[in-house]
C-alpha positions in Angstrom: -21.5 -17.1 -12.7 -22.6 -14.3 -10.3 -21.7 -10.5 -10.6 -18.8 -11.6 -7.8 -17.2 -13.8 -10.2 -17.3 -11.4 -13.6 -15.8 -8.9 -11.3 -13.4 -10.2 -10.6 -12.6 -11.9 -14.2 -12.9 -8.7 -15.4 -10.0 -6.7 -13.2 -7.8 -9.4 -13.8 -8.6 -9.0 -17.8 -8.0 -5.4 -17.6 -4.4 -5.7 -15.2 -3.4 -8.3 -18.4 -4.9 -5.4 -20.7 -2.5 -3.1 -19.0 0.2 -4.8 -18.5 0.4 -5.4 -22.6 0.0 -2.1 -23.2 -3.4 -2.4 -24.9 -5.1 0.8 -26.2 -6.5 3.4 -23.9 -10.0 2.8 -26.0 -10.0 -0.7 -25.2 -9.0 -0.1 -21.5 -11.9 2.1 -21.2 -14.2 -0.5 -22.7 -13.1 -3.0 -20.2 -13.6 -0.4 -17.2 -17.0 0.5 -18.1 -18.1 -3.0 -18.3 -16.4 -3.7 -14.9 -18.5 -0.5 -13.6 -21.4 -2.2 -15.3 -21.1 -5.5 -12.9 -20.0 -3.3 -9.8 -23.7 -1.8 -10.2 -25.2 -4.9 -10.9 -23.6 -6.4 -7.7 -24.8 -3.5 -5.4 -28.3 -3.5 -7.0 -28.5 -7.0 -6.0 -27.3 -6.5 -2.4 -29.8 -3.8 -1.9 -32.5 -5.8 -3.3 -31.8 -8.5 -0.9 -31.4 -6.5 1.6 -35.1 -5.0 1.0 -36.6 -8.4 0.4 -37.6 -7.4 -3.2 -37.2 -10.0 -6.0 -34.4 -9.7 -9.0 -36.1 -7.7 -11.8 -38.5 -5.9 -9.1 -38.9 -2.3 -10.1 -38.1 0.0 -7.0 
């Protein structure tokens, strides 16, 4: 699964997470992980875009 897909995954787990009324805590924990991919995702693109490898230290 790329960072594309648990992106997405994760928005829709957090609209359910709203929709129910979850805790703001719990809300927050779901946004930060969906930060966490959004970062991984553009790190990727850029590394691409560069030519450098996954895991290739800038």
């Amino acid at each position: 699964m790329d960072n594309k897909d648990k992106i997405e995954i994760a928005r829709n787990i957090l609209h359910n997470a709203v929709s129910i009324n979850m805790s703001m805590e719990i809300l927050l924990e779901i946004s930060k992980k969906i930060d966490q991919y959004v970062v991984e995702y553009y790190r990727n693109c850029r590394d691409k875009k560069d030519g450098l490898d996954e895991g290739e230290n800038v």
